[in-house]
N, C-alpha and C positions, 0 to 999 in steps of 0.2 A: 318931732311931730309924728303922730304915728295914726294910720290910717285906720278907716273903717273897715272891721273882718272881713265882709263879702267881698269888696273891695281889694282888699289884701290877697283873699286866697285866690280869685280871679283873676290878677295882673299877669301870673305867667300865659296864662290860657289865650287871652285878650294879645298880650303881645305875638306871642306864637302866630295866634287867628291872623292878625292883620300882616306878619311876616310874610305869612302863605297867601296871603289872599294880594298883597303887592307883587311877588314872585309869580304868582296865576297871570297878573297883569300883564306885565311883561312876556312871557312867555306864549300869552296868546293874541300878542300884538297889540294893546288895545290903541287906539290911536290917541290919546292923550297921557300915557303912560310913559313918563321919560326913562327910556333902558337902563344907562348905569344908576341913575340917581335909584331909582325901581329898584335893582338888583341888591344894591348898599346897605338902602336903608330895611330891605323886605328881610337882607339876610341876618342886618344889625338888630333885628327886632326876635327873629326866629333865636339867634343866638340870646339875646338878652334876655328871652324866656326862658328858653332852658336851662344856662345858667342857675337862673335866679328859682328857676324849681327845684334842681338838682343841689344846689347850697341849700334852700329851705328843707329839702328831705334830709342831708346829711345831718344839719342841725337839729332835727326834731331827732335822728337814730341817735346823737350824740346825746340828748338831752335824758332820752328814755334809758341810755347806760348808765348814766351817775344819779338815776333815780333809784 
């Protein structure tokens, strides 16, 4: 199954966004933001964005040298 482009090229951005924007939460106490749950999932998100951009750049450098 393979997604729609904007959609696609947007997911790192979108993950990242709502990593930080959980990590804000927390950080500036909000009072329905649970801490570690906050912390996990804000940094599991931050992480799975960057990943997932940093493999999609590698793969598109790798694709542009066997052109």
């Amino acid at each position: 199954m393979r997604l729609p482009k904007p959609l696609y090229e947007g997911m790192p951005f979108l993950l990242i966004g709502v990593g930080i924007f959980l990590v804000a939460l927390v950080l500036n106490r909000y009072e329905h933001a649970p801490t570690l749950v906050g912390w996990l999932v804000g940094l599991a998100a931050i992480v799975a964005g960057a990943f997932t951009l940093a493999a999609r750049i590698y793969s598109r450098m790798q694709r542009k040298r066997q052109d």
